[in-house]
DRENDO-1510 file (C-alpha; in Angstrom, 1 decimal, always signed):
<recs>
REC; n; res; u; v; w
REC; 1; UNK; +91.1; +7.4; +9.5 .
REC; 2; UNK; +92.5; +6.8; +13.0 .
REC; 3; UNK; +96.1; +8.2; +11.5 .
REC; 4; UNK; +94.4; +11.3; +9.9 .
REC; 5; UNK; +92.4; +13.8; +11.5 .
REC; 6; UNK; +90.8; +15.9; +8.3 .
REC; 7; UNK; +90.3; +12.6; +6.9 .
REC; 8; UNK; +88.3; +11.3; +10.7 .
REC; 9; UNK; +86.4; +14.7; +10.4 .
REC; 10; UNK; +85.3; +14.0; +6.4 .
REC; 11; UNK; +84.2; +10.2; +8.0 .
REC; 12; UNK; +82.1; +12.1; +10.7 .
REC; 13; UNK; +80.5; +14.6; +8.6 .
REC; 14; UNK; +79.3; +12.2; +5.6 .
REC; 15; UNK; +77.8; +9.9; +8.8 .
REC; 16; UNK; +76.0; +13.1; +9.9 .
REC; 17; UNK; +74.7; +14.1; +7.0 .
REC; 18; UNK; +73.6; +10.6; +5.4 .
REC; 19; UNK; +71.7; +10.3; +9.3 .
REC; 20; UNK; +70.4; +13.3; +8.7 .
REC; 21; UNK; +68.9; +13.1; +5.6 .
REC; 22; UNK; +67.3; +9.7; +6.6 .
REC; 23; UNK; +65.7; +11.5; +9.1 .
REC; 24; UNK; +64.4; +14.3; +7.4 .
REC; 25; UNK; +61.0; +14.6; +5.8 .
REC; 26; UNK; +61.0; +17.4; +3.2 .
REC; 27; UNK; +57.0; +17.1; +2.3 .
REC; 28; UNK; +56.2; +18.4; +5.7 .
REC; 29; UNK; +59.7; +19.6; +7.2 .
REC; 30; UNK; +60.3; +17.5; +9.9 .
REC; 31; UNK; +63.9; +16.5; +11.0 .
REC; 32; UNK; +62.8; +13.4; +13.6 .
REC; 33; UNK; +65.7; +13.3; +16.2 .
REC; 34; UNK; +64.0; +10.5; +18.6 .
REC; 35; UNK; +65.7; +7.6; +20.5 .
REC; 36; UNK; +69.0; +9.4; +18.7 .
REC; 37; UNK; +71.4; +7.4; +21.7 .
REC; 38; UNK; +69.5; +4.1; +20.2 .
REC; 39; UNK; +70.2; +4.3; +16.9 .
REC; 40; UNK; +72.0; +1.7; +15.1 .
REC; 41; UNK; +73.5; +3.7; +12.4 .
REC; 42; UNK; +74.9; +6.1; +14.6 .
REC; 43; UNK; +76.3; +3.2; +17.0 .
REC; 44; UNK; +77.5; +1.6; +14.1 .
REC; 45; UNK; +79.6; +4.1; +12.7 .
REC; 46; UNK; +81.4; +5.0; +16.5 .
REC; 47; UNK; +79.5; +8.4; +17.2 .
REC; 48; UNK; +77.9; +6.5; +20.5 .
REC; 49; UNK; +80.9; +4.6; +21.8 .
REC; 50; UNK; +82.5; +6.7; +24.0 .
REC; 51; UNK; +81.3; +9.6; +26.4 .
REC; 52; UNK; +83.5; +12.3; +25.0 .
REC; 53; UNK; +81.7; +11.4; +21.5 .
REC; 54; UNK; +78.6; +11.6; +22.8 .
REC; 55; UNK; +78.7; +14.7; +24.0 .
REC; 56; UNK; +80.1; +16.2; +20.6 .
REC; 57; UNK; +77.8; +14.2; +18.5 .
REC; 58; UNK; +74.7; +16.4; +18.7 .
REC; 59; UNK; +76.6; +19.9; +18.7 .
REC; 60; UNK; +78.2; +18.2; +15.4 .
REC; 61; UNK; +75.2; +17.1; +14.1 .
REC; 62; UNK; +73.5; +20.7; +13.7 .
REC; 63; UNK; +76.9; +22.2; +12.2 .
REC; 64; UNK; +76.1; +19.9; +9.8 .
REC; 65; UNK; +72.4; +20.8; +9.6 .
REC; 66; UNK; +72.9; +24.5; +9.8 .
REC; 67; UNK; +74.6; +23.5; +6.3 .
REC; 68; UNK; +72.6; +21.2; +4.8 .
REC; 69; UNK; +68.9; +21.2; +5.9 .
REC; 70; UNK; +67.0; +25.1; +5.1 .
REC; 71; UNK; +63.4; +24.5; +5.5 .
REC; 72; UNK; +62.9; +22.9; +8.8 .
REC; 73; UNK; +60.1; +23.6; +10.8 .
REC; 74; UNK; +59.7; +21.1; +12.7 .
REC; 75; UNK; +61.9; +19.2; +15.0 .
REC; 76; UNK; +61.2; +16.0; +17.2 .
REC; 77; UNK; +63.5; +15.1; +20.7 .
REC; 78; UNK; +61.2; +12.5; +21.8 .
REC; 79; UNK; +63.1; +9.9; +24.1 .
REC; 80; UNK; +66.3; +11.0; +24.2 .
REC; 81; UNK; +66.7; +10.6; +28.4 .
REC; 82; UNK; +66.8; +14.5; +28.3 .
REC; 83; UNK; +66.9; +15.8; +31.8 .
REC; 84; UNK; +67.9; +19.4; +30.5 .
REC; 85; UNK; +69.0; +21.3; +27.7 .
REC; 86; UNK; +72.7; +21.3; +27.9 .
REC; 87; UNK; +73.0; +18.2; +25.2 .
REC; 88; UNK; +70.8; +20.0; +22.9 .
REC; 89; UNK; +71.1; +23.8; +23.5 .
REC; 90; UNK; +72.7; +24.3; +19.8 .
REC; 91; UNK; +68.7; +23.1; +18.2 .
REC; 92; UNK; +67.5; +27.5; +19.3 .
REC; 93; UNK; +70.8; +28.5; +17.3 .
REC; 94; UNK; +70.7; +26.1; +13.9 .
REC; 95; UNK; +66.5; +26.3; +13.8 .
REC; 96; UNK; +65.8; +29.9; +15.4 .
REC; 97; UNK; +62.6; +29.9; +13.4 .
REC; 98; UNK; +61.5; +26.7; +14.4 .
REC; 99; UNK; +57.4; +26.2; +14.7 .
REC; 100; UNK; +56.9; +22.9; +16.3 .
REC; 101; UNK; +58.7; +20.9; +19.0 .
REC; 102; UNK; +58.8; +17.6; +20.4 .
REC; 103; UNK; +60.3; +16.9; +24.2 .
REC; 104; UNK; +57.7; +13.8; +25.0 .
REC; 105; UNK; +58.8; +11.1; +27.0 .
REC; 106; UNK; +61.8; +12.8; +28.2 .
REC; 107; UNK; +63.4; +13.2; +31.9 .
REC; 108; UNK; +62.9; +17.1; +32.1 .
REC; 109; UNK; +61.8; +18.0; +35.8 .
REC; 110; UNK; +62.9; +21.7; +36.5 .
REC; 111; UNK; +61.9; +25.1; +35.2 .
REC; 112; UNK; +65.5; +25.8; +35.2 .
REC; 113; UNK; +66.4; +22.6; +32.8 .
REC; 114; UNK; +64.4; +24.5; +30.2 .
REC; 115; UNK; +66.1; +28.3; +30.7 .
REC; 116; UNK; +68.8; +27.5; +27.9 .
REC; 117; UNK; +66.1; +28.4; +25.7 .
REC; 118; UNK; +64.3; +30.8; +27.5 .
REC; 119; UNK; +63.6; +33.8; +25.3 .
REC; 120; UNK; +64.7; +31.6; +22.4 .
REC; 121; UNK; +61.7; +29.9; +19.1 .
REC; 122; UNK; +60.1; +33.4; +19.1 .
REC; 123; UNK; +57.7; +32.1; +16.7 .
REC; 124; UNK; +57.3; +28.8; +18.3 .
REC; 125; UNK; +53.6; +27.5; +17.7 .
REC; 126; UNK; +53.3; +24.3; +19.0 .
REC; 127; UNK; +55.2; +22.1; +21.8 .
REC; 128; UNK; +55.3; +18.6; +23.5 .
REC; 129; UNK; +56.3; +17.9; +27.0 .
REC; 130; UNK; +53.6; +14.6; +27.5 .
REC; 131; UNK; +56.2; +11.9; +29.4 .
REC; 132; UNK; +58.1; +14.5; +31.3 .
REC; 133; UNK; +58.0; +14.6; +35.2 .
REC; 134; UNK; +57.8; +18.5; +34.5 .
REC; 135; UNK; +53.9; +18.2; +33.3 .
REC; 136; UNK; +53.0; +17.8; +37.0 .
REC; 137; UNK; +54.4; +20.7; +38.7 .
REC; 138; UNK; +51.8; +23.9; +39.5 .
REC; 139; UNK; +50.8; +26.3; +36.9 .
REC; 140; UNK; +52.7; +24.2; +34.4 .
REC; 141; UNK; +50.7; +25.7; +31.3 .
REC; 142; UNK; +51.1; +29.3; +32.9 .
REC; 143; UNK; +55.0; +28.8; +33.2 .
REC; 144; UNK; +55.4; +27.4; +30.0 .
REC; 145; UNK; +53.5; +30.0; +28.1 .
REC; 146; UNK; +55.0; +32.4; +30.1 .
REC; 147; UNK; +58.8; +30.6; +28.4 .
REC; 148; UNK; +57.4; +30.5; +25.1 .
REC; 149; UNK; +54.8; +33.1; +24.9 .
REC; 150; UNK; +53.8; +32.6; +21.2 .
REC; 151; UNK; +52.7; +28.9; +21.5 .
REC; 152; UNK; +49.2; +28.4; +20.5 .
REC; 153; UNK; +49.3; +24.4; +21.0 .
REC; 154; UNK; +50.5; +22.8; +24.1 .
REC; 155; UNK; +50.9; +19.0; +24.8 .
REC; 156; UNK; +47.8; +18.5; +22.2 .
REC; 157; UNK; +45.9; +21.0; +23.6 .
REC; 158; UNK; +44.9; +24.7; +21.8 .
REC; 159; UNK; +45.5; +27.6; +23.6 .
REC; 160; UNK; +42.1; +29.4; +23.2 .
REC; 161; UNK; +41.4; +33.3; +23.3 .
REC; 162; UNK; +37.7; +34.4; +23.3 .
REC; 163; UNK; +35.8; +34.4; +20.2 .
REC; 164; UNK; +34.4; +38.4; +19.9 .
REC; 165; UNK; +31.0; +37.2; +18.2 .
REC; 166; UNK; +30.5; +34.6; +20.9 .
REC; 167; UNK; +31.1; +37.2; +23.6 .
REC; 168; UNK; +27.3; +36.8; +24.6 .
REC; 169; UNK; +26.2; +39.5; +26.6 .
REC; 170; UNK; +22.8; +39.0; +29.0 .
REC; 171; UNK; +20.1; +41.6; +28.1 .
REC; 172; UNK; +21.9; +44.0; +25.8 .
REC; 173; UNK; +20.6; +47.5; +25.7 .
REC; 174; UNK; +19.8; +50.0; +22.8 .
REC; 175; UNK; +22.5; +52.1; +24.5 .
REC; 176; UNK; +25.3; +49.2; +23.4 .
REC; 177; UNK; +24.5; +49.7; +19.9 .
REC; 178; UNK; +24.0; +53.5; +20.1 .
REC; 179; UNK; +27.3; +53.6; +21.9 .
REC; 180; UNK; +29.1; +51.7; +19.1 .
REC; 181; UNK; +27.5; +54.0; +16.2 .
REC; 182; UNK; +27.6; +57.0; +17.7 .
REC; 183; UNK; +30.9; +56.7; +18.7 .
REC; 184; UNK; +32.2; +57.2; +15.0 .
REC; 185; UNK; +31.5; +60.9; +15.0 .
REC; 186; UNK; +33.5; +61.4; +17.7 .
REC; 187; UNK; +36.9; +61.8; +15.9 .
REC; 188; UNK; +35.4; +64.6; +13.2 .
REC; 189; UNK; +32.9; +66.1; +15.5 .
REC; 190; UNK; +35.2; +67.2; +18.6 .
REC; 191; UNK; +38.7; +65.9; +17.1 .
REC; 192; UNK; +39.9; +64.2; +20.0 .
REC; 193; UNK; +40.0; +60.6; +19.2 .
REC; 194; UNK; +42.2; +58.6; +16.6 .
REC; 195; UNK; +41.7; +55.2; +14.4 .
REC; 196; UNK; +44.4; +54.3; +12.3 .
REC; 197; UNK; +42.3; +52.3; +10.2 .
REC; 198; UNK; +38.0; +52.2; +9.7 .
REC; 199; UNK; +39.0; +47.9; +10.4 .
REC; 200; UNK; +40.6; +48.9; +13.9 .
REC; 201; UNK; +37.8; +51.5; +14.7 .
REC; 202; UNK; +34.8; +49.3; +13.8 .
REC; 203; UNK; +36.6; +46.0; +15.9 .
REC; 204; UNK; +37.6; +48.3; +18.9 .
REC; 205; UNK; +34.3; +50.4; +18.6 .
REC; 206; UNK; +32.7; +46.7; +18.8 .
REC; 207; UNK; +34.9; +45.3; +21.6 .
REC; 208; UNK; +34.1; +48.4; +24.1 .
REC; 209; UNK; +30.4; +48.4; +23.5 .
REC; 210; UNK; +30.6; +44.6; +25.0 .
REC; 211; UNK; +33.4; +45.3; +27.3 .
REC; 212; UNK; +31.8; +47.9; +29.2 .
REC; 213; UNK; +28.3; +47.0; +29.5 .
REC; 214; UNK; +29.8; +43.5; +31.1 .
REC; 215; UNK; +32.3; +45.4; +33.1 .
REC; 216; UNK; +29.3; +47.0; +34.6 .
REC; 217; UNK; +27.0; +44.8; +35.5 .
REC; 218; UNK; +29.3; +41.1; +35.7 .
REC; 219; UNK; +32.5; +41.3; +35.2 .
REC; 220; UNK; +32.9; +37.4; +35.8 .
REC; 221; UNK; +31.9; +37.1; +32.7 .
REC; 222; UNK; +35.0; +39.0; +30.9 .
REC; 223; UNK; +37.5; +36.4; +32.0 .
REC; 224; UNK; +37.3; +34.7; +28.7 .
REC; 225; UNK; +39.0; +37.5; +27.4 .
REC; 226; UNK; +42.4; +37.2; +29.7 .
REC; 227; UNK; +44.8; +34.0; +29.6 .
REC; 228; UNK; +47.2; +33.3; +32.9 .
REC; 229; UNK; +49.4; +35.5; +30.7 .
REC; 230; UNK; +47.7; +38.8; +30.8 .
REC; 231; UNK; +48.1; +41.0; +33.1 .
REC; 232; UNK; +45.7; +44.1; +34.7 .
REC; 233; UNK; +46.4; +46.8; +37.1 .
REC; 234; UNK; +44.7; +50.0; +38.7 .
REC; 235; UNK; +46.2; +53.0; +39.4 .
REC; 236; UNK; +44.3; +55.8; +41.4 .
REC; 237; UNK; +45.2; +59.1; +40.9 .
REC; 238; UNK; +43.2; +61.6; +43.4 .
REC; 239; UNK; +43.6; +65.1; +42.0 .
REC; 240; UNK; +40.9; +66.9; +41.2 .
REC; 241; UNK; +40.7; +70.3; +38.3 .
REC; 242; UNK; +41.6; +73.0; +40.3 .
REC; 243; UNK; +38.2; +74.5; +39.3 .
REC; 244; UNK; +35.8; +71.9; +40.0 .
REC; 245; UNK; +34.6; +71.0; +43.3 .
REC; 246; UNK; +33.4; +68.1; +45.5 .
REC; 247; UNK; +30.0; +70.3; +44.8 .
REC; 248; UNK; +30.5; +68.7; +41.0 .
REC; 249; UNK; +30.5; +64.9; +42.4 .
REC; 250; UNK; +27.6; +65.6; +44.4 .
REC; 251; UNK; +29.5; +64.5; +47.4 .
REC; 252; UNK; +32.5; +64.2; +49.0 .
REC; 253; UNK; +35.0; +61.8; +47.1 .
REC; 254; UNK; +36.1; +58.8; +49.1 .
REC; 255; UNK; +38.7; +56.8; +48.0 .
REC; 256; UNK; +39.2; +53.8; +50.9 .
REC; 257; UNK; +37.6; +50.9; +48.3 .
REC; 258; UNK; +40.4; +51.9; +46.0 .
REC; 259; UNK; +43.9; +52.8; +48.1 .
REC; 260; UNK; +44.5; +49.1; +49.3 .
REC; 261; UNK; +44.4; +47.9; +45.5 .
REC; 262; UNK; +46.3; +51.2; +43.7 .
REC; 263; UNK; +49.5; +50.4; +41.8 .
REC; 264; UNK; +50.0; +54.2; +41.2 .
REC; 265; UNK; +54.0; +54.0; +40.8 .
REC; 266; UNK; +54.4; +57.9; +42.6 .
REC; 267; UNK; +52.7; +56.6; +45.6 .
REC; 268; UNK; +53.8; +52.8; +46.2 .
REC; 269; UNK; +57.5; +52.6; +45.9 .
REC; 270; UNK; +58.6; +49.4; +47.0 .
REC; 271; UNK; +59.1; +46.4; +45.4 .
REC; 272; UNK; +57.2; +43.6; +47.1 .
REC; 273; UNK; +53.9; +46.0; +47.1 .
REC; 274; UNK; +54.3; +46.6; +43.1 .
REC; 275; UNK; +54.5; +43.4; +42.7 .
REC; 276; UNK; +51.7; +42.1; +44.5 .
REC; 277; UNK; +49.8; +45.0; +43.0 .
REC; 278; UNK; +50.2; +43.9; +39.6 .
REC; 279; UNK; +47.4; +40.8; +38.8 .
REC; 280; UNK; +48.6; +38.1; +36.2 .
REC; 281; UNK; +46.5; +35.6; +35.2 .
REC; 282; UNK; +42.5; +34.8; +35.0 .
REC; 283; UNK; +42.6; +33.9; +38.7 .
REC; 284; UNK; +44.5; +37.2; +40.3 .
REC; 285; UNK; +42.7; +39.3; +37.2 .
REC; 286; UNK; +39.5; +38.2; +38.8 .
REC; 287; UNK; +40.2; +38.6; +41.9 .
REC; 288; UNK; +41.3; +42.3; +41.4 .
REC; 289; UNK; +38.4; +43.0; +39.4 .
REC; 290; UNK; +36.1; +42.3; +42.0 .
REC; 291; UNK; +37.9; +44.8; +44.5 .
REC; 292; UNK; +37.0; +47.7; +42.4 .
REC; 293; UNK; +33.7; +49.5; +43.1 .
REC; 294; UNK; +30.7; +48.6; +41.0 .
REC; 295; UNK; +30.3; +51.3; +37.9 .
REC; 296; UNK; +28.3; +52.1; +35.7 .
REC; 297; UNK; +29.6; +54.1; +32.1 .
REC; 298; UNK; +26.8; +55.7; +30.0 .
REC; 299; UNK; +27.3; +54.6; +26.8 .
REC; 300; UNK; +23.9; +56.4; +25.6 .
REC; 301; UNK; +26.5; +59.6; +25.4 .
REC; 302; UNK; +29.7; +58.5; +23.4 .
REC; 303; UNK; +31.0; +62.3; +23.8 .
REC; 304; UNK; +31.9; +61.5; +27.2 .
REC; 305; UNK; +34.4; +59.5; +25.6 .
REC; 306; UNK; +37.5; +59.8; +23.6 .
REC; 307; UNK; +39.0; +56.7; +22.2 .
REC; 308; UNK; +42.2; +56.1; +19.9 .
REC; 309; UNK; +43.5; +52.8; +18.6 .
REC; 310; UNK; +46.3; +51.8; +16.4 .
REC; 311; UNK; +48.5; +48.6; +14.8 .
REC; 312; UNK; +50.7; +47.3; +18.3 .
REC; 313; UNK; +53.1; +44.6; +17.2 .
REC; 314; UNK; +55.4; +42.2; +18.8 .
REC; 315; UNK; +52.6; +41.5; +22.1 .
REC; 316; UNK; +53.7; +37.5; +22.5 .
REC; 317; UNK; +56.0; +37.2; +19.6 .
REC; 318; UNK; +57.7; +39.0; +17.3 .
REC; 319; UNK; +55.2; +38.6; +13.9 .
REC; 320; UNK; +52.2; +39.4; +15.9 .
REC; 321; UNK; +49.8; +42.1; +14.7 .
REC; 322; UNK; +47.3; +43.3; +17.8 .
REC; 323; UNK; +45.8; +46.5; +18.5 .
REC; 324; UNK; +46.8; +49.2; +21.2 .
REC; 325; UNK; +43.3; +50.5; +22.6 .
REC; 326; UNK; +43.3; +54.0; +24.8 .
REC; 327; UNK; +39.8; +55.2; +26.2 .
REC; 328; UNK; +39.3; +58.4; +28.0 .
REC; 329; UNK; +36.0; +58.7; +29.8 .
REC; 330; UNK; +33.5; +58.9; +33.0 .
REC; 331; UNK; +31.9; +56.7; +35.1 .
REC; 332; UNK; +29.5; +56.8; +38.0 .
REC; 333; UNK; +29.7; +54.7; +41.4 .
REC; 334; UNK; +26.1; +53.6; +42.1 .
REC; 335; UNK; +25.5; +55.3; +45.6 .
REC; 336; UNK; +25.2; +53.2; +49.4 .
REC; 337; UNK; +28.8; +51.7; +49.1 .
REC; 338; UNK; +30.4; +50.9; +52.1 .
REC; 339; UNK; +32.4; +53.4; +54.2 .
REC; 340; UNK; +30.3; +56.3; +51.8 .
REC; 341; UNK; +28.4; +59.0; +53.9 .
REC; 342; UNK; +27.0; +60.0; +50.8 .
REC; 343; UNK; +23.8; +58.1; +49.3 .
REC; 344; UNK; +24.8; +59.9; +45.8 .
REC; 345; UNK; +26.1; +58.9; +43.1 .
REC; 346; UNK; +30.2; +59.8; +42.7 .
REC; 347; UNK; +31.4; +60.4; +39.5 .
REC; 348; UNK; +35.0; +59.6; +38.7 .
REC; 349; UNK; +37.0; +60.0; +35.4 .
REC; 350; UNK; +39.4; +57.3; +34.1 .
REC; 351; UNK; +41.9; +56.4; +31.7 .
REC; 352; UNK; +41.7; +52.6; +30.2 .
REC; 353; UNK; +44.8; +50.9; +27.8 .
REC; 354; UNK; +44.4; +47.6; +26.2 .
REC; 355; UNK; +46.6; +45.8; +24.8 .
REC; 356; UNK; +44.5; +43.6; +22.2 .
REC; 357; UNK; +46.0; +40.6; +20.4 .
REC; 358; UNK; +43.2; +39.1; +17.6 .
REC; 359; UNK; +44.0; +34.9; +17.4 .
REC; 360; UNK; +43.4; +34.2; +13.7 .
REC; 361; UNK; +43.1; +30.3; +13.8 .
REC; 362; UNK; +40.1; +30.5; +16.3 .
REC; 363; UNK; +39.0; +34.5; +15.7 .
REC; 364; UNK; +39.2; +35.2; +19.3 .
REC; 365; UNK; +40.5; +38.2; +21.2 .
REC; 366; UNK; +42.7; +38.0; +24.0 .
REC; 367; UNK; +43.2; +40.6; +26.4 .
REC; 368; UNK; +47.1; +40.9; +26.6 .
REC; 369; UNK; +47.5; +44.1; +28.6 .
REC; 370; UNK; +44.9; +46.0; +30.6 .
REC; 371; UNK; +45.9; +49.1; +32.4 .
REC; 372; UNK; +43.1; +51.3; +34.3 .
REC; 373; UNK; +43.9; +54.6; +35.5 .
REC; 374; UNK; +40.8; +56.1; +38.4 .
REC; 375; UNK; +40.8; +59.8; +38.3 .
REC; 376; UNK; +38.8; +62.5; +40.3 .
REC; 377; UNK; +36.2; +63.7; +37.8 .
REC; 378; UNK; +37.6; +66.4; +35.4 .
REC; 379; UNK; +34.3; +65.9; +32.8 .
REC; 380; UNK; +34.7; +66.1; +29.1 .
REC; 381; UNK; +36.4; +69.4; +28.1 .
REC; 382; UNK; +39.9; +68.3; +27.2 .
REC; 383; UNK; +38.6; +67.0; +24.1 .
REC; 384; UNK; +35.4; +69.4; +23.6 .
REC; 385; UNK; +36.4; +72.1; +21.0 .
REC; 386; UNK; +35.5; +75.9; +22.1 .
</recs>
């Protein structure tokens, strides 16, 4: 074998694949890679001896299970004395579809000793860091999701949405459930809206009727719905309809509570202000949402509304099925805010998106996306017919 090299490269592959299959459980797809450095086969047969075979061995070893081994879904690296990926980059190549991963009782420490496979196990559900220094470092969770944004099991632990029919809401009104009825017409009565399914419309329809009635009266209580993924940001647009007037607000508009806090892209141009504009997370999405002025939406008159909602795919991974919500509309700011000379009410018209990703193994909704535009008030005539 030593005086022939196809015949040292046969030897090697045979090892590989004889470990390999050892290894393997077909009943529930799991190749088991621990303690690889430890095992006696492999140090037996000379793959472990030297450094310059060590190195080669595991890029070797998925050639040979590229080849071999179709159906893997899962994959376990538990002690292995990984302090980054560089020994084992090749695993996002040969298993690209991989679901579950094991990294426990590794040496990993860094962010940056997991980048090799940033952007890589797109449909990654579940993964294992437990033993690794990294576990201690802030907004671990948040950082990791944010690697492998399609995990929905971390280190044991589900990642939870919120559950729609458990989003309790304290003293609903009769104008919640005339709100989510009456808003049905809207598409055949004045044509402005659009469902691409009755499904979509009767969950979004469902959503807003809870979503806005909390968003008006404690908005503490919508965090459920956001993950330290999600994102939210307001944009304030102060133009007003050339032919209304502040005699239509009852006032004149004041926009202080809302300038400090406006993302609008036209008006703040550099970087480090976009960016701290832009809230991720439950903690920063809270935060934000207090800033904003209390509101109040009448929901008693769904054709001060126009709504449309379709299929959005690929939110967190590349299978996923969510739903892209847009709500046109009008709210009022209660009157005796701060910095107001008027004791009126103002009213203002907004636009809303939401990016809505359903989670099928617990029936929550989560929040991906959320995007609120604050207009001057323009009323309801774009989308009333004449």
């Amino acid at each position: 074998m030593q005086t022939d090299p196809s015949n040292g490269t046969q030897g090697t592959i045979a090892v590989l694949r004889n470990f390999l299959m050892n290894r393997y459980n077909p009943q529930v797809q799991l190749l088991d890679l621990q303690n690889l450095y430890g095992d006696p086969y492999l140090l037996s047969n000379g793959l472990l001896s030297q450094d310059s075979t060590r190195s080669k061995m595991f890029p070797a070893m998925m050639k040979v299970a590229s080849m071999d081994l179709k159906n893997v879904e899962s994959v376990n690296l538990a002690g292995n004395n990984i302090s980054d990926l560089t020994a084992v980059t090749t695993l996002a190549a040969t298993f690209p579809h991989l679901k579950n991963l094991s990294l426990a009782n590794n040496e990993i420490s860094q962010w940056r000793h997991l980048d090799p496979w940033r952007h890589k196990f797109r449909e990654l559900r579940e993964l294992v860091l437990t033993g690794n220094p990294i576990t201690g470092l802030n907004n671990y969770r948040a950082e990791l999701l944010r690697r492998f944004p399609s995990l929905k099991m971390l280190d044991g632990q589900v990642i939870e949405g919120i559950n729609v029919p458990e989003f309790k809401i304290r003293g609903s009104s009769p104008a919640v459930n005339s709100f989510a009825a009456n808003i049905k017409k809207l598409p055949v009565s004045t044509k402005a809206g659009f469902f691409e399914t009755s499904e979509i419309q009767n969950i979004a329809m469902d959503f807003l009727g809870k979503f806005f009635q909390v968003y008006d009266s404690d908005r503490s209580q919508l965090m459920p719905l956001y993950d330290n993924l999600s994102l939210f940001s307001l944009s304030l647009n102060t133009g007003v309809p050339r032919d209304l007037t502040a005699r239509d607000n009852q006032g004149i508009q004041n926009w202080s509570s809302y300038i400090p806090i406006s993302r609008n892209l036209t008006r703040v141009t550099t970087s480090n202000t976009r960016q701290n504009r832009l809230a991720l997370g439950q903690e920063q999405i809270s935060q934000l949402l207090h800033k904003i002025p209390p509101s109040k939406h009448d929901l008693s008159a769904p054709e001060k509304f126009a709504i449309e909602a379709w299929t959005a795919r690929g939110l967190r991974a590349s299978d996923d099925a969510g739903i892209m919500l847009i709500v046109h509309g009008e709210f009022e700011e209660p009157p005796q805010q701060p910095g107001r000379a008027s004791a009126h009410s103002l009213k203002r018209s907004f636009d809303r998106t939401l990016l809505l990703l359903p989670v099928p193994a617990t029936g929550a909704i989560l929040v991906v996306s959320d995007l609120l535009a604050v207009r001057g008030w323009a009323g309801s005539r774009a989308w009333t017919p004449r």
